[in-house]
C-alpha positions as CSV (number, residue, x, y, z in Angstrom):
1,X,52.6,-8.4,4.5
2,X,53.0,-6.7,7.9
3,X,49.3,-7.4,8.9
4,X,50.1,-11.2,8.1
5,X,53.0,-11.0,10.3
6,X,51.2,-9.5,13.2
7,X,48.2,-12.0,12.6
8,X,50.5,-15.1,12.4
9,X,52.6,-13.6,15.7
10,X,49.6,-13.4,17.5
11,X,48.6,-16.8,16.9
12,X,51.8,-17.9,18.0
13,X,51.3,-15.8,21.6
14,X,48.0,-17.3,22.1
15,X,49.5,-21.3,21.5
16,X,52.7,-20.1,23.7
17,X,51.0,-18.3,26.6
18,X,48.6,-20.9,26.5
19,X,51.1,-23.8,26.9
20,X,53.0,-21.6,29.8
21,X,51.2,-18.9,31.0
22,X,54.2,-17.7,33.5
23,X,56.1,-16.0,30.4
24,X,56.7,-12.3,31.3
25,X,55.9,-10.0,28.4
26,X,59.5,-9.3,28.4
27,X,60.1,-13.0,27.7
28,X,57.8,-13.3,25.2
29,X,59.0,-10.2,23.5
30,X,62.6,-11.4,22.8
31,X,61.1,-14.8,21.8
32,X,59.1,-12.7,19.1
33,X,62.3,-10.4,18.2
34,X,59.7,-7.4,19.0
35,X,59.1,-4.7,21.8
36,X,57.6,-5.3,24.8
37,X,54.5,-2.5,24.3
38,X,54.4,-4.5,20.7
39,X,53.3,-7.8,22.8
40,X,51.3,-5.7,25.3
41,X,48.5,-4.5,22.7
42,X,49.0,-8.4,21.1
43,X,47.7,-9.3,24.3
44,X,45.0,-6.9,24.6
45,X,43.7,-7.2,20.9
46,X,43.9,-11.3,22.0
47,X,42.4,-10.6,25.1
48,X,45.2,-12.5,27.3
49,X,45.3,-11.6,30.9
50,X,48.4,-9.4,32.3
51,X,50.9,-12.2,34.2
52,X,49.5,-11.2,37.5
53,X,46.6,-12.6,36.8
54,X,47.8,-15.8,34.8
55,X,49.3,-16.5,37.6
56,X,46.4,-16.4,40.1
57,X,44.5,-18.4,37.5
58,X,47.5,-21.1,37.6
59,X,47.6,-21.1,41.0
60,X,43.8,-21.3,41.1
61,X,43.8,-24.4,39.1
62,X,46.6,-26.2,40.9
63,X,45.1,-26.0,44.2
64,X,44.4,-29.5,45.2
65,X,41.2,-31.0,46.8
66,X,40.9,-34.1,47.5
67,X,37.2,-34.7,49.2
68,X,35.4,-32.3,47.6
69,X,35.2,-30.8,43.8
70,X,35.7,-27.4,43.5
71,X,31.9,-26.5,43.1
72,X,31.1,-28.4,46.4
73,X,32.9,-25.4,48.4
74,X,30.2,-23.2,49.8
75,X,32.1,-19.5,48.9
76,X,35.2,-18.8,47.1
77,X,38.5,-21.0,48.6
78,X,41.3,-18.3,49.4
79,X,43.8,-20.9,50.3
80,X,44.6,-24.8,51.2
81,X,47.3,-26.3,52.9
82,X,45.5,-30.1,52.8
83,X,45.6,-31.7,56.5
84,X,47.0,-28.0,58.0
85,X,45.2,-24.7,57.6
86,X,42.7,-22.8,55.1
87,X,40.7,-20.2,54.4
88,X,37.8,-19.8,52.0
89,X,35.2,-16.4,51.8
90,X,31.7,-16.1,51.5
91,X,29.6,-12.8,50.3
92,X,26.4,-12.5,51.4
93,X,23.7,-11.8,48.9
94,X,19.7,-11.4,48.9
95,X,19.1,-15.1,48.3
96,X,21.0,-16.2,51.6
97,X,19.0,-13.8,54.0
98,X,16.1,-14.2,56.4
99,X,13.4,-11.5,55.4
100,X,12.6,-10.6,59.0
101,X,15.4,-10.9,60.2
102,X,17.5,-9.1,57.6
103,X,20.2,-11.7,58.4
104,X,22.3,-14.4,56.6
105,X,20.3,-17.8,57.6
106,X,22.7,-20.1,59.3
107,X,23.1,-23.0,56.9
108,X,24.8,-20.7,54.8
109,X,27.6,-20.0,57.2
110,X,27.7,-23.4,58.5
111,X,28.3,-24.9,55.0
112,X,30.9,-22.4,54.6
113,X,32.7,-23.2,57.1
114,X,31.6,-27.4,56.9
115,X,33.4,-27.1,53.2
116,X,36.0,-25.6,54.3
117,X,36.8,-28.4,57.3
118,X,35.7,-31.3,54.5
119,X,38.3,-29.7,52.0
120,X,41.3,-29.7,55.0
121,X,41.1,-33.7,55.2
122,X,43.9,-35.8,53.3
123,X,41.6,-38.1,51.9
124,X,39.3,-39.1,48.7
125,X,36.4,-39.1,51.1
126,X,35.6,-36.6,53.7
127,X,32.5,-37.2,56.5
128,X,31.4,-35.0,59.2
129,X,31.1,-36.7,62.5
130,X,30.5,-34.1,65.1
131,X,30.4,-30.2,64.7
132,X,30.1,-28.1,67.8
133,X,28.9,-24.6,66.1
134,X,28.3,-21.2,68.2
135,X,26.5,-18.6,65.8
136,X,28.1,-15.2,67.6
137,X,26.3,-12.2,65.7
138,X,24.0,-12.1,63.0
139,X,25.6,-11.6,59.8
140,X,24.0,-9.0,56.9
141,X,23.4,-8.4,53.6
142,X,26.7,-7.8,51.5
143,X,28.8,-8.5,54.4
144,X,31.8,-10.2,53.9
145,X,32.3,-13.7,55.9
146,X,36.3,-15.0,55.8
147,X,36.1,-18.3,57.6
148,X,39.5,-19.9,58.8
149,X,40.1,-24.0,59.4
150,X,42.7,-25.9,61.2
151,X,43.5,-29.0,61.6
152,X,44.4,-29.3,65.5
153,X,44.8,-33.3,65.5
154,X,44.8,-35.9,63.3
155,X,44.4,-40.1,64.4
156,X,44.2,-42.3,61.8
157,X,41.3,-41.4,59.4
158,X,40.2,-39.2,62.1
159,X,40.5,-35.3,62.3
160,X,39.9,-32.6,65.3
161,X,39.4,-29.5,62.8
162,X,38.6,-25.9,64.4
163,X,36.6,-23.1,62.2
164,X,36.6,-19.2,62.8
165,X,34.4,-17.4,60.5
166,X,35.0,-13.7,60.5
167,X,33.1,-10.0,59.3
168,X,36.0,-7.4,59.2
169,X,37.9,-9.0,62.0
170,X,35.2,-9.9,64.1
171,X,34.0,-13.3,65.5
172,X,30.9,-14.2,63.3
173,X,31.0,-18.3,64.0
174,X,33.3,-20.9,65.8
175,X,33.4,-24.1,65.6
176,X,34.6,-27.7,66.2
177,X,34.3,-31.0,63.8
178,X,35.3,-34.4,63.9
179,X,35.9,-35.7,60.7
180,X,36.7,-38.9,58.8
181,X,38.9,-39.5,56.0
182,X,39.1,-42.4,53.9
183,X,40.1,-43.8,50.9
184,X,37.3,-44.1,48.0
185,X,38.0,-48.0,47.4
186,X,37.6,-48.6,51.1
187,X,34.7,-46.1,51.3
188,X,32.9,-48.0,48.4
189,X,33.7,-51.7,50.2
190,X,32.4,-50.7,53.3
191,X,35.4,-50.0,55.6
192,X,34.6,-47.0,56.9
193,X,31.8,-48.5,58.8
């Protein structure tokens, strides 16, 4: 009888957490009419995440990009504020460096930071126009690379957008884009020519 209970009340977390995954165990364990190290080892036997992390995944999910799908993003996206700021991280592995060299190749970085100034635009579409791009040290092997994007103007379905990409605090890559925004009807007519 008590193993039925358990099985039944553990079905019921998974369908609950999985509806609202912000429920503290606490929460959940008055909810249940049990203790809270009761819904703890529920969890782990499940193998549902602590809260901290549900709520990174949440907030994972709900960040918003309007030009770009999430696997477009060259590196890992840290944070958006679409048409203000953002910040996105890129770790450097074997396949993205020069053999000679023993350095990142540059397209890497660039795309990293390009992304990250295509993701920034309030708009369905997003099109580079211009980037102005200074490579300022080589970048290596497991290193790192936290590039930052502003938007510093904005006219009409155009946008001035300024990228820092960092290694522990230092200047790795700066740049400037113009980009264009536009809506995916009017990009599809034609009207962004």
């Amino acid at each position: 009888m008590r193993y039925q209970q358990k099985e039944r009340r553990q079905e019921n977390l998974r369908d609950i957490i999985a509806r609202n995954p912000l429920l503290t165990d606490r929460e959940l364990a008055v909810y249940f009419g049990v203790s809270v190290p009761t819904i703890r080892l529920d969890r782990a036997e499940l193998g549902i995440a602590e809260l901290r992390q549900r709520t990174r995944l949440v907030a994972n999910e709900a960040i918003e990009l309007r030009a770009l799908g999430q696997q477009e993003i060259v590196g890992k996206l840290l944070e958006l504020k679409i048409g203000r700021c953002g910040r996105s991280e890129l770790m450097i592995d074997k396949t993205m460096i020069l053999t000679k060299a023993q350095a990142a190749r540059g397209h890497h970085l660039f795309g990293q930071a390009n992304s990250l100034a295509v993701a920034l635009i309030d708009a369905e579409v997003a099109l580079t126009g211009s980037a102005e791009v200074k490579f300022l040290r080589p970048v290596r092997l497991k290193e790192r690379v936290v590039a930052e994007g502003r938007v510093i103007k904005r006219k009409k379905d155009k946008y001035w957008i300024e990228v820092v990409s960092r290694v522990n605090g230092e200047d790795v890559l700066s740049g400037k884009w113009i980009m264009f925004g536009f809506a995916a009807a009017a990009f599809a007519a034609g009207e962004g020519e």
